[in-house]
C-alpha positions in Angstrom: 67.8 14.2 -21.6 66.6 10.8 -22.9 67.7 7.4 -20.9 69.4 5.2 -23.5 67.5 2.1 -24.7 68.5 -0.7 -22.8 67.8 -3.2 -25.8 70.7 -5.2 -26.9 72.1 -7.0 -29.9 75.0 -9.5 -30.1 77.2 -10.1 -33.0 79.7 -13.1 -33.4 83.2 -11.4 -35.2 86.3 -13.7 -35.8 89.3 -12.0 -34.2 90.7 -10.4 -37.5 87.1 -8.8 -37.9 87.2 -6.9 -34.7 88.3 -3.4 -34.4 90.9 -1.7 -33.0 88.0 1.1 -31.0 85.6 -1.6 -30.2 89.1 -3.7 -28.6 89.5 -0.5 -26.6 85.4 -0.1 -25.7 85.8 -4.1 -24.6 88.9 -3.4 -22.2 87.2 -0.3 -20.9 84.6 -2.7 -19.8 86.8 -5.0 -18.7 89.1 -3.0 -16.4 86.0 -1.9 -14.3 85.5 -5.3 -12.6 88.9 -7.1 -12.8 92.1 -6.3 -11.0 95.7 -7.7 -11.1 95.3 -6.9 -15.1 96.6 -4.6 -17.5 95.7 -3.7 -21.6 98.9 -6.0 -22.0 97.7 -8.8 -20.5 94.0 -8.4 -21.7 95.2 -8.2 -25.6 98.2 -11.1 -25.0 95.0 -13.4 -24.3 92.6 -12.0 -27.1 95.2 -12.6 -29.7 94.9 -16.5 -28.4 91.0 -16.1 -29.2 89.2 -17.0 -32.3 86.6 -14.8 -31.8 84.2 -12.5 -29.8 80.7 -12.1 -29.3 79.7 -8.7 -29.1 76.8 -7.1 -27.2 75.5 -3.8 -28.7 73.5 -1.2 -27.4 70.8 -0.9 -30.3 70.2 3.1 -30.1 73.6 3.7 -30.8 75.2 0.8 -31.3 77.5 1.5 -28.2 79.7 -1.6 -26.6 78.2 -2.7 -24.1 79.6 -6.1 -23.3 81.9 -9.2 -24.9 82.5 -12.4 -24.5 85.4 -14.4 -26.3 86.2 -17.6 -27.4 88.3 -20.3 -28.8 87.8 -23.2 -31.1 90.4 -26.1 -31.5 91.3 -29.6 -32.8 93.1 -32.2 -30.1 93.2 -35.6 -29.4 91.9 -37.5 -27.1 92.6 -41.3 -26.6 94.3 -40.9 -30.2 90.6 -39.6 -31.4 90.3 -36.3 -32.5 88.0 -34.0 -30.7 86.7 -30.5 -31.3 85.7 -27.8 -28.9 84.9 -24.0 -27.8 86.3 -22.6 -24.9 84.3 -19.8 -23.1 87.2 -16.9 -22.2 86.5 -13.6 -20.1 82.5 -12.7 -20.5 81.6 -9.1 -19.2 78.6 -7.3 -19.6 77.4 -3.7 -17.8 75.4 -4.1 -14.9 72.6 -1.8 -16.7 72.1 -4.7 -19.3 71.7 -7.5 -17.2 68.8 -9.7 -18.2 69.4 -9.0 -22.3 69.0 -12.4 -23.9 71.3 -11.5 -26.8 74.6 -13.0 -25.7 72.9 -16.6 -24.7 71.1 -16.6 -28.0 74.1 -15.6 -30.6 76.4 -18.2 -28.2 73.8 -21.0 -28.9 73.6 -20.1 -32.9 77.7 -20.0 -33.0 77.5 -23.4 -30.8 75.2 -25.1 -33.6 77.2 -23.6 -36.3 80.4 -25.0 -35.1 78.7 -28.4 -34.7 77.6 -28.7 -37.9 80.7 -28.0 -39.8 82.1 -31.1 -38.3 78.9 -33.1 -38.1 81.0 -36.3 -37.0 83.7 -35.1 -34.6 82.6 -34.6 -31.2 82.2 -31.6 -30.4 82.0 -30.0 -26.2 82.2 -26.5 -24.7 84.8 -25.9 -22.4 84.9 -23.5 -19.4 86.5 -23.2 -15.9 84.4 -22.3 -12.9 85.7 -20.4 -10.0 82.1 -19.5 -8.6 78.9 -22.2 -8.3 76.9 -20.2 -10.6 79.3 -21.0 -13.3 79.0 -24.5 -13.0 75.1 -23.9 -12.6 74.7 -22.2 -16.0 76.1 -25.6 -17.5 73.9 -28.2 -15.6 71.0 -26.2 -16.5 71.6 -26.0 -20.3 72.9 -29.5 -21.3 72.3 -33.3 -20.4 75.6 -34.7 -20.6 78.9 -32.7 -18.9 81.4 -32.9 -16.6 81.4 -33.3 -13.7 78.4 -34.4 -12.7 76.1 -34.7 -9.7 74.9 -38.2 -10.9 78.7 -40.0 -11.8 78.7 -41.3 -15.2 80.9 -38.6 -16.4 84.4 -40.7 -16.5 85.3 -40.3 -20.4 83.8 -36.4 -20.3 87.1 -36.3 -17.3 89.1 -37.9 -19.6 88.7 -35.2 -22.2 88.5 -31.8 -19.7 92.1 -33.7 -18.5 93.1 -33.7 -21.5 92.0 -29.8 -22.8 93.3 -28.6 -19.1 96.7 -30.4 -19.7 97.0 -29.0 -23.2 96.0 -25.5 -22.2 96.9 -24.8 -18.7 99.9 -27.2 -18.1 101.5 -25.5 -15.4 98.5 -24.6 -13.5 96.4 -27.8 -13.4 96.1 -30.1 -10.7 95.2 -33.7 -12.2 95.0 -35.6 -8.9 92.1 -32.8 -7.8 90.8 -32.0 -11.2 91.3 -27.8 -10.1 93.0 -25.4 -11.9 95.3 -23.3 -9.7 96.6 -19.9 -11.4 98.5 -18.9 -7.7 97.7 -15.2 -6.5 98.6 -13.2 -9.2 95.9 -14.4 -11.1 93.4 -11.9 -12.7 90.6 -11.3 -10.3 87.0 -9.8 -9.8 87.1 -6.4 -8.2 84.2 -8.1 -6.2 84.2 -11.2 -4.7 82.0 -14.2 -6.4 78.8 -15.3 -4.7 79.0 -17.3 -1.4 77.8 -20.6 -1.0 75.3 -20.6 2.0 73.6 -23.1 3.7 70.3 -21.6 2.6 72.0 -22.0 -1.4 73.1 -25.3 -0.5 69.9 -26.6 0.7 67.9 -25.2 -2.8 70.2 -27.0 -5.1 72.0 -30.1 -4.0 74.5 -29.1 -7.6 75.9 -26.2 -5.4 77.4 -28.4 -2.7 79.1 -30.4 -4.9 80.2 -27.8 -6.8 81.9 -26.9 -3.3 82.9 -30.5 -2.6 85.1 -30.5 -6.2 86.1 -27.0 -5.7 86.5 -26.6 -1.9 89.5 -23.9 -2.5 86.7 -21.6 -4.9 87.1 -18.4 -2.5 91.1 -18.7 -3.1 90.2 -18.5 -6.7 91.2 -22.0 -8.3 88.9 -23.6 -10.8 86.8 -26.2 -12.0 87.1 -27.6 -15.6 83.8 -28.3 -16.8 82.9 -29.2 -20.4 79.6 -30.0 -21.7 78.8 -32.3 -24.7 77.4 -30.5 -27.8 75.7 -33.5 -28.8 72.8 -34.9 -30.8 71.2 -36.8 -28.1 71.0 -33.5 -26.3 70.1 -31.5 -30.0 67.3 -33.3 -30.6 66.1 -33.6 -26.5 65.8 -29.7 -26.6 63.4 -30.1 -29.7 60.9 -31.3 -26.9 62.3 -29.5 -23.5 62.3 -25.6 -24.4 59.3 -25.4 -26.1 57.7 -27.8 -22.7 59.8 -25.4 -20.3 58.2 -22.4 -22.3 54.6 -23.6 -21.6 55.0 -24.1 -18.0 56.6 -20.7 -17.6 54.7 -18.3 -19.2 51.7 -20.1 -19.6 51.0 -23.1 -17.0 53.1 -21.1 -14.3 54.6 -24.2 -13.0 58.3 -23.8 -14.2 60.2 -23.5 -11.0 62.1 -19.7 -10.7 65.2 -19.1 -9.0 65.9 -16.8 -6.5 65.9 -13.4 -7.0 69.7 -12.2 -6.7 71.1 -8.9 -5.3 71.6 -6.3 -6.6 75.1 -5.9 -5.6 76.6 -9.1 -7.2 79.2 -8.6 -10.1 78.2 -9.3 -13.7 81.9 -10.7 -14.7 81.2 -14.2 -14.7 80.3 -15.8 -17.0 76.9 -17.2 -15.3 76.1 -13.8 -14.3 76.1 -12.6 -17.6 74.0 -14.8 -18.9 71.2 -14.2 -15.7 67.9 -13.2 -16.7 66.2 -10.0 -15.7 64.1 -11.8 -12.9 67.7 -12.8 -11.5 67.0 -16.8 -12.4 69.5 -18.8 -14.0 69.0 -19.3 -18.2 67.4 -22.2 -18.6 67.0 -24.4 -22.2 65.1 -21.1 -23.5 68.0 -19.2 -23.4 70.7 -21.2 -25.1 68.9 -23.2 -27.4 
């Protein structure tokens, strides 16, 4: 019998648009690497969503991976801000390394801009493992928090989402996001930080340093600026990137990762085939 094709396609579908099988095919997915949850739970917070990406096998157009989001409208210093926040992200470990979801997340992220062209506009996420937080310093130029400081009105506005979203589980004094331990959970424990990990990027020990409690399972609010400063940098940096990857062979790669790490997160779903991390060619 013939091997499915591992190709991929991704779809973005407001939540009204998305089926009652494919909700099922998602939480099958789903139930495989979390624990602590249940079908009440997962459909309680997709009803919250505003929509899902969906990956598709192409030879049959099977589900083989989501990833949800919201958009909203708040306020911040009594200006109004707009924003996407990144929800649960799954994908099955045989498609790891399909571009699909990073490119449709991209497209939806430009779309979203555009509607609004003079409201700011960030993506939102929470980071309980470095590689997380990684996916987000190696796709934009302006977010929070940052290695390099300068990042005091971006903390102003994660304060702001966390309080508006999360009230009873964030921390404002650390910036950390504490659901306690019933909180849903991988079936598999996130990566470790290492000393050999925190010698290749100086981002993962600070990562660690603002999220020392990460193996408990608390959080780090991050959000990134969708910006035209960073729009129109990217003009020049993926198609540079590109060249010295694939053709120079200069583009630093990451390390290759194991095979036995979980695809949950939202980083690890978004890894490439040659385990290193999406760079401007992926989400842009």
């Amino acid at each position: 019998m013939t091997a499915p094709s591992k190709k991929t396609s991704a779809t973005y579908r407001p939540i009204h648009a998305v089926s009652v099988a494919s909700i099922r095919q998602m939480y099958a997915i789903y139930e495989k690497y979390y624990e602590r949850t249940s079908l009440e739970i997962f459909l309680r917070d997709l009803s919250k969503k505003s929509g899902v990406i969906l990956i598709q096998r192409k030879s049959d157009d099977e589900i083989v991976g989501f990833s949800t989001l919201q958009f909203f409208d708040f306020e911040v210093d009594g200006k109004r801000v707009r924003g996407v926040f990144s929800g649960d992200t799954v994908v099955e470990k045989e498609y790891w390394g399909s571009n699909a979801l990073a490119n449709t997340f991209y497209r939806r992220l430009v779309i979203e801009r555009f509607k609004h062209p003079l409201v700011p506009f960030y993506w939102f996420l929470i980071s309980k493992g470095y590689k997380t937080y990684l996916l987000m310093t190696n796709n934009f130029y302006n977010y929070y928090p940052n290695i390099n400081g300068r990042d005091e009105r971006y903390r102003r506005i994660a304060e702001a989402f966390c309080s508006r979203t999360f009230p009873d589980a964030f921390d404002g004094e650390r910036m950390l996001l504490d659901f306690g331990s019933d909180y849903v959970a991988l079936k598999e424990a996130v990566a470790d930080i290492t000393p050999e990990e925190r010698a290749r990027d100086p981002k993962i020990g600070f990562f660690e340093q603002r999220n020392p409690s990460w193996m408990r399972g608390t959080e780090l609010p991050c959000l990134a600026a969708c910006d035209y400063e960073s729009f129109f940098r990217s003009l020049w940096d993926v198609p540079a990137k590109w060249v010295r990857k694939h053709i120079l062979g200069t583009h630093p790669r990451g390390p290759a990762r194991p095979a036995t790490q979980p695809v949950p997160a939202a980083a690890d779903a978004w890894y490439g085939a040659d385990g290193e991390a999406l760079e401007q060619t992926k989400l842009s």
